[in-house]
C-alpha positions in Angstrom: 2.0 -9.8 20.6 -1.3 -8.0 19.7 -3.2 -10.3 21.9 -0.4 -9.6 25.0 -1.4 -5.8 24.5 -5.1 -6.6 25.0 -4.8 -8.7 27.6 -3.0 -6.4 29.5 -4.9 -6.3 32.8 -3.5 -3.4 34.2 -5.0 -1.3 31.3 -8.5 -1.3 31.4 -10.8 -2.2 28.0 -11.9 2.1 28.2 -8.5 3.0 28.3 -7.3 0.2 25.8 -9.8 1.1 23.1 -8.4 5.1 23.8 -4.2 3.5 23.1 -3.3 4.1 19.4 -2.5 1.0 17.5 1.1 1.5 18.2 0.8 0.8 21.5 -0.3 -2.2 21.1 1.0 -4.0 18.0 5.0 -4.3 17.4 6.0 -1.3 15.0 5.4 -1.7 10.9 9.2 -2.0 10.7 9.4 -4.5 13.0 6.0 -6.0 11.6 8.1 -6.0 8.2 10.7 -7.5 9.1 9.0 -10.3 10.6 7.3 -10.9 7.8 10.4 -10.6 5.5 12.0 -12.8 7.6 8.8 -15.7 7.4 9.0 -15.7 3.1 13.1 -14.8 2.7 13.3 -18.5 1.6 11.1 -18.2 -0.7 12.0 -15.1 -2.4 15.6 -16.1 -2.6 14.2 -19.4 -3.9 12.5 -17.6 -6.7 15.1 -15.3 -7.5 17.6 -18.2 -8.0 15.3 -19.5 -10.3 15.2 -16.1 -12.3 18.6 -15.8 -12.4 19.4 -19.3 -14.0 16.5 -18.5 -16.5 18.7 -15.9 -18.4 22.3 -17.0 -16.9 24.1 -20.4 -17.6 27.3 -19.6 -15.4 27.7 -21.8 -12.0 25.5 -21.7 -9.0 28.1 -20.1 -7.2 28.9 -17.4 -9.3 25.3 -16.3 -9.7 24.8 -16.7 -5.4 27.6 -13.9 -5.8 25.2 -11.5 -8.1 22.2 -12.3 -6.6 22.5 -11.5 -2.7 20.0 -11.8 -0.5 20.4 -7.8 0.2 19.8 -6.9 -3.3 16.7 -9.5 -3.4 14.9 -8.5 -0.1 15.5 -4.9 -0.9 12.7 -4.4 -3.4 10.5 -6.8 -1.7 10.6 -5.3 1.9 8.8 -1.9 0.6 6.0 -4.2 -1.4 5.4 -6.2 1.6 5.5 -2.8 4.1 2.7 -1.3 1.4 0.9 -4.3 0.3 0.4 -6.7 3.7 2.0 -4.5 6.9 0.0 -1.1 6.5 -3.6 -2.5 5.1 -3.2 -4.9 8.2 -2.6 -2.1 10.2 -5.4 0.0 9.3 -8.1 -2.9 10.2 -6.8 -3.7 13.3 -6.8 0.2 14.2 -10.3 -0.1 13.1 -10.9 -3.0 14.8 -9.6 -0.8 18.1 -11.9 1.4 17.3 -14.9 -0.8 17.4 -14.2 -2.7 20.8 -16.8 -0.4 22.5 -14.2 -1.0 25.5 -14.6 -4.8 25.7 -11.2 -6.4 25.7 -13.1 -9.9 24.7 -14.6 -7.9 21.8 -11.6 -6.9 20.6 -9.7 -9.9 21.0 -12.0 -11.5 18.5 -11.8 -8.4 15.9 -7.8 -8.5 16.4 -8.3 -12.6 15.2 -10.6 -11.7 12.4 -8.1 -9.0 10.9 -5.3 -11.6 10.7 -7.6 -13.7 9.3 -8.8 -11.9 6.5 -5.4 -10.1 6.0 -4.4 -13.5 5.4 -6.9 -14.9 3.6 -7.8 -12.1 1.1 -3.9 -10.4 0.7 -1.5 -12.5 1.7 -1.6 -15.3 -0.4 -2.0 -13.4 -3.6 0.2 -10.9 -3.1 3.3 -13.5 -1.9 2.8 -14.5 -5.2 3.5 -11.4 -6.9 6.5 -11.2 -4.7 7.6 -14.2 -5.8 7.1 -12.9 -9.4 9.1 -9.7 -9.0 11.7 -11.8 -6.8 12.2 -13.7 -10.0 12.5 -10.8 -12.1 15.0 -9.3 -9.8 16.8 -12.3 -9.8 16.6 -12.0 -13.8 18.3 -8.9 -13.8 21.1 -9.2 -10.7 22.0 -12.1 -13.2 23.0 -10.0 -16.0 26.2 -7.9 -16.8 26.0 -4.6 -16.9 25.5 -3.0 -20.2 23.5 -6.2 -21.3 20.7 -5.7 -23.9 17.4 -7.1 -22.7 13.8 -6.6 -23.6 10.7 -6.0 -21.3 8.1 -9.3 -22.1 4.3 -8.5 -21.3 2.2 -11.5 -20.0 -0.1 -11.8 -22.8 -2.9 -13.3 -20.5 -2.4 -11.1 -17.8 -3.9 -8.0 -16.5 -3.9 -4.9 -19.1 -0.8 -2.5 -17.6 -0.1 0.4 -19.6 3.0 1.0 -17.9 3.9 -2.7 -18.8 2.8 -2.0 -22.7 5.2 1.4 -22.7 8.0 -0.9 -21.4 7.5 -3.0 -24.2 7.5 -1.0 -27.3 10.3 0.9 -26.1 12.3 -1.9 -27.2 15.1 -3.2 -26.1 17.3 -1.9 -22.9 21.0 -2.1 -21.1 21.2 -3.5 -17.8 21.7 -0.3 -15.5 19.5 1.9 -17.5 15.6 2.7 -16.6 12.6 1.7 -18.8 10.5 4.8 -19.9 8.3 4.1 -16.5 11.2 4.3 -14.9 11.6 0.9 -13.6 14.9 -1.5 -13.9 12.8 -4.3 -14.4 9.3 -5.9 -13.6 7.3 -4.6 -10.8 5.0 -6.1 -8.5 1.9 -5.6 -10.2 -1.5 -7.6 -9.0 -1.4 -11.1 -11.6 1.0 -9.5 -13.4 3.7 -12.0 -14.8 6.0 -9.6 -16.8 9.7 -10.5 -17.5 12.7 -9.3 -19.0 14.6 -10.9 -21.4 18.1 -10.9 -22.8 18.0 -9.4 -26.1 17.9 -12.5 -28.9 16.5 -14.6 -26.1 
C-alpha cells in the first residue's frame, strides 16, 4: 500500500516528498490491526499454552476464560508502541530524504520494512508471545486466587520485576505494587506468575 502511494503518477516526486506519512501509508490503527491480525494465531497459541501451565480443567472450559478479546487486548497496544510507531517514524524519515525522487524513495520505503523487520520484529513477537502466555496464565485463574510473581533468574535486571517479587504473594484481580496484573512485555524478559504453592 506504501508503494501504491509512491507510485502514484498523478502526484509528482516534489509534491510526494511534501505529503505527510499519512497520506501515504494506511493509518497506525489500521497498520495495527493488520499486524494483530498476521500473529493472532500465535498469541492465542501461546496463551493456551499459559493457561494449561497453571489450570488442569478441560480445553473447553479454559477456551471460555481465555478469549481471544482478553488476549489481543494487551498485545494490540505493545505491538501499536513497539513495531507500528518506530516503523512509522523511519519511513516518515525515509520521506524526508527522497530529495523528490519517487525511485529513491521507493528503495528507502523497502529498507524501512526491512530493518523494522529484521531488527524489531522478531524479537519483540517474542516478548509478545511471552506476555501472551502470561496473560493466558492469569485469564486461567479464579478470581481471588493466590499467586506469586516469578523473576527469570537469567534474564534482564527489572526492578519493577524484583518489587513484584518480594511483595509476595497476590489474588487474582488485585495489582502488583508496579501496578501491573501480571507480567509485562519487557525486552528478554521471561517473568511469570505462579499459583501460590506452585
Amino acid at each position: 500500500q506504501a508503494e501504491d502511494g509512491i507510485r502514484d503518477t498523478s502526484v509528482t516526486g516534489v509534491q510526494t516528498c511534501a505529503l505527510p506519512i499519512y497520506s501515504l501509508i494506511p493509518s497506525a490503527d489500521l497498520m495495527t490491526q493488520e499486524f494483530m491480525e498476521a500473529i493472532a494465531e500465535e498469541m492465542m497459541n501461546a496463551a493456551f499454552a499459559g493457561a494449561q501451565s497453571v489450570a488442569r480443567g478441560l480445553k473447553a472450559d479454559l477456551r471460555k476464560r481465555v478469549t481471544k478479546t482478553l488476549v489481543l487486548e494487551v498485545i494490540s497496544p505493545q505491538v501499536a508502541d513497539l513495531i507500528v510507531v518506530p516503523l512509522r517514524k523511519q519511513l516518515q524519515k525515509s520521506i524526508e530524504q527522497c530529495n523528490a525522487d519517487k525511485t529513491e524513495m521507493s528503495g528507502l520505503t523497502r529498507s524501512a520494512f526491512r530493518e523494522v523487520k529484521i531488527q524489531k520484529v522478531e524479537s519483540v513477537i517474542s516478548d509478545l508471545a511471552c506476555l501472551a502466555y502470561g496473560r493466558g496464565s492469569y485469564l486461567a485463574l479464579a478470581p481471588g486466587s493466590q499467586i506469586c510473581w516469578m523473576v527469570d533468574p537469567n534474564g534482564p535486571s527489572c526492578s519493577d520485576a524484583e518489587d513484584n517479587s518480594l511483595a509476595g504473594p497476590n489474588s487474582v484481580g488485585e495489582e502488583f505494587p508496579t501496578g501491573h496484573l501480571h507480567p509485562t512485555c519487557h525486552a528478554g524478559c521471561r517473568c511469570l506468575i505462579a499459583p501460590l504453592g506452585d
